[in-house]
N, C-alpha and C positions, 0 to 999 in steps of 0.2 A: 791226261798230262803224262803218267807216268806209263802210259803204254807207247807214249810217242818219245820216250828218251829223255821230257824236258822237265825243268823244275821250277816251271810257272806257268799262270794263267789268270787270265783277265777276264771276267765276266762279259764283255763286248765281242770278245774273240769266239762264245759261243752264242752269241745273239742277246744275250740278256744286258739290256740298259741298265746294268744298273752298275756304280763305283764300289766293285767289289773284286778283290782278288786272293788267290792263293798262291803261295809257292813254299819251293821248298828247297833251300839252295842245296840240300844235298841230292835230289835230285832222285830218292831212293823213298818207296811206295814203307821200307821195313823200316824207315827212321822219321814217325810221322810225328816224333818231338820237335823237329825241328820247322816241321811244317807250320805257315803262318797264313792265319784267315785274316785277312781288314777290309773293313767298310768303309769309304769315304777318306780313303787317305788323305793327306796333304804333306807337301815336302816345306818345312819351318825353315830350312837352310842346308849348304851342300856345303864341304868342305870344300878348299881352295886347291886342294892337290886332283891333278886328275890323271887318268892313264886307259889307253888303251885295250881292247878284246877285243878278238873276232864270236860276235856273239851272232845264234841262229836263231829261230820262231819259229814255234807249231803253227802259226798261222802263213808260215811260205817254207814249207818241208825242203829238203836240200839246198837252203841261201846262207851262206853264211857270212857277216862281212866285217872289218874294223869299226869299233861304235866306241868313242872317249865319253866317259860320264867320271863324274865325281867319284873319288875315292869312300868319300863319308855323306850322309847324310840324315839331318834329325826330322822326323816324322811324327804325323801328329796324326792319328784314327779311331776307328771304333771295333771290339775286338770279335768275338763270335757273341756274346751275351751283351751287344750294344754298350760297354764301358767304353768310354775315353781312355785311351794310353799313349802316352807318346816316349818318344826312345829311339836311341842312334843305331843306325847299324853302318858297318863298314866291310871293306872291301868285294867278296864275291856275292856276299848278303846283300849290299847296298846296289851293286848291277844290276841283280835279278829285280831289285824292287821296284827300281828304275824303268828298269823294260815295262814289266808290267804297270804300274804309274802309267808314263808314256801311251798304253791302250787306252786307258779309262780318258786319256786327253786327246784322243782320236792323233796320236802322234805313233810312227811305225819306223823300227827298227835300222830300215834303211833310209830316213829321213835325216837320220844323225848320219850317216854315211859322208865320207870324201867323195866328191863327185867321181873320181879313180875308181873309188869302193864300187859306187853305184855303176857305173859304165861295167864295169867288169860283172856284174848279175843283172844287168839291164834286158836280156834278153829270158833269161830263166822269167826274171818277174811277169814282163808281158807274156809269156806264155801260160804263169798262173791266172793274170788276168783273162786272158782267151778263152782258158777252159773254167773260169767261174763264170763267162758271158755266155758260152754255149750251155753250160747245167742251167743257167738261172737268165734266161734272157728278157722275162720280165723286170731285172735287177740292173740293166745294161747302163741306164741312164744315169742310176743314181751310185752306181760305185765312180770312185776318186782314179782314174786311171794314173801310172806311173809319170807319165811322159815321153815326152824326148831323149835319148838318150843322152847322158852328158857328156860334153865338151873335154877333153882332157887334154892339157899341154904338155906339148917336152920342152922339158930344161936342158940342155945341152947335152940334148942324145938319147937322154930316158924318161923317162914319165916319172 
């Protein structure tokens, strides 16, 4: 995670089934206070305000795209010693957790995407999926291919 630049990760992201993640919004291997283990999260409720990031993933290196998620949300999990805790976090803490969440529910980065978002890395992605079908082409069948590329309209002259 932190030799890849990023300050999160999903247990599914490295093969392992299980609802467990780490991150660390600051994003720095020497600030490991702020680093957060949870097992089994669940999101209790999202604040009503939301906003905007161009956020990226270790799991599609150079994509980076707009993804809206809630400003706040309260969280309900289990810590590194199996305790219950639950507790709000907000703003760039609450993305990151989000993102990773969103793995453990088989839901990816660019799925929250404006079809605009996605049309404009639409080719970068296929070409990650290309070259995971040539390394693993026993895997061909069973990965979720991106699609089509989306459709995008102009409004009167601009996209």
């Amino acid at each position: 995670m932190y030799d890849d630049d990023g300050c999160g990760l999903a247990a599914p992201q490295v093969g392992i089934n299980y609802r467990l993640m780490v991150f660390n919004p600051q994003g720095d291997r020497r600030k490991k206070d702020t680093e957060m283990v949870l097992a089994n999260p669940e999101i209790i409720s999202s604040g009503e305000e939301k906003d905007w990031f161009r956020e990226g993933c270790l799991s599609f290196p150079g994509i980076r795209g707009q993804v809206e998620r809630p400003t706040k949300v309260l969280i309900r999990a289990q810590d590194v010693k199996g305790e219950d805790i639950e507790f709000e976090l907000e703003g760039f803490t609450a993305r990151v957790f989000q993102h990773e969440y969103d793995h453990l529910s088989g839901t990816l980065f660019h799925d929250r995407m404006p079809d605009k978002e996605v049309a404009e890395i639409h080719a970068k992605l296929v070409t990650l999926e290309d070259n995971f079908v040539e390394a693993n082409p026993i895997l061909a069948d069973d990965i979720k291919r991106v699609g089509p590329k989306p459709e995008t309209k102009k409004v009167f002259g601009i996209f």
